[in-house]
N, C-alpha and C positions, 0 to 999 in steps of 0.2 A: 254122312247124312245128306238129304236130298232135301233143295229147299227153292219150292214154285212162288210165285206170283200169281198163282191162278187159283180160285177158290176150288173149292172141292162140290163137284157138283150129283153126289149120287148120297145117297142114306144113313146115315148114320146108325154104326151101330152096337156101340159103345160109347159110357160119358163117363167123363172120371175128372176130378178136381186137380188143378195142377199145385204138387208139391213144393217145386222146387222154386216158385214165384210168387214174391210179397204181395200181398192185396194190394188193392190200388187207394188213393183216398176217394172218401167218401163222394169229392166234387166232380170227381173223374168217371168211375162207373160202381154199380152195386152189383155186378156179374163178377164174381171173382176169375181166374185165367182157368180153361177148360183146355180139356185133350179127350180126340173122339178119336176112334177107328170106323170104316166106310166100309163099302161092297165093293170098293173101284181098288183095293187095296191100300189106302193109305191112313196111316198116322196124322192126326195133324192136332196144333194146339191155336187157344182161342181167347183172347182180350183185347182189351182197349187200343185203340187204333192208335200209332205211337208206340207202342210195349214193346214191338221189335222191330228194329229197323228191317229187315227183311219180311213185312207183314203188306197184306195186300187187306186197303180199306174196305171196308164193307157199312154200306149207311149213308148218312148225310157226310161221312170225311171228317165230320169235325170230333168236338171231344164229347167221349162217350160213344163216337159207333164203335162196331165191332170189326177186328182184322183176325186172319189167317195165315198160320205159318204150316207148311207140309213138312212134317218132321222125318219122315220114309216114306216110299211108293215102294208097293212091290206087283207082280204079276198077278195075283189071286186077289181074292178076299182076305180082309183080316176082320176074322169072328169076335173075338177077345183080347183083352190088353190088360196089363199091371203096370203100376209104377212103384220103382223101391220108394219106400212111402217117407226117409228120413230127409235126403236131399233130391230125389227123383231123377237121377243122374240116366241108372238103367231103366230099362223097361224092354216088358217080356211079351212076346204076341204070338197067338194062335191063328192060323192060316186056313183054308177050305182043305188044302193040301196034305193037312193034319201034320206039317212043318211047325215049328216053334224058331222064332226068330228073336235076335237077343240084343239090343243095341245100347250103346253109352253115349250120352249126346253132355256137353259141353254146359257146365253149368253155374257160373258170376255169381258166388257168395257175398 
């Protein structure tokens, strides 16, 4: 897996709720953890700044903005995305390419 520091600066287009991660408390934020796919190619997911140490802040920094982790880049677009909906480990994505791309990303029960 590929993982930037750089937000992702093109469309979104796809929004899907993250599985595999506990909501945050209440004091923290009311957005619960999101994963988008973009026009630039990439995957990425999306909560409380702090949630991943590999996350790039977005906001005022403090508690309650929002950060960005790029979970895959690939060359194309990606159209559509799933997540295995029980622990959300896999997740499956459709490409402009009309590729299907299949990844297991690492997941702290």
């Amino acid at each position: 897996m590929c993982t930037s520091q750089t937000p992702v600066a093109s469309c979104s287009l796809q929004l899907k709720f993250g599985p595999c991660e506990p909501l945050m408390s209440s004091s923290v934020a009311a957005l619960p953890p999101l994963l988008y796919c973009t026009s630039d190619g990439t995957i990425c997911q999306t909560g409380a700044a702090g949630h991943s140490s590999q996350a790039n802040g977005w906001g005022s920094g403090g508690t309650g903005a929002l950060s960005s982790e790029v979970l895959v880049t690939e060359s194309c677009s990606i159209n559509s995305f799933d997540v295995e909906p029980s622990v959300g480990q896999d997740i499956i994505a459709a490409t402009d390419y009309e590729c299907i791309l299949l990844f297991h990303r690492h997941v702290e029960l």
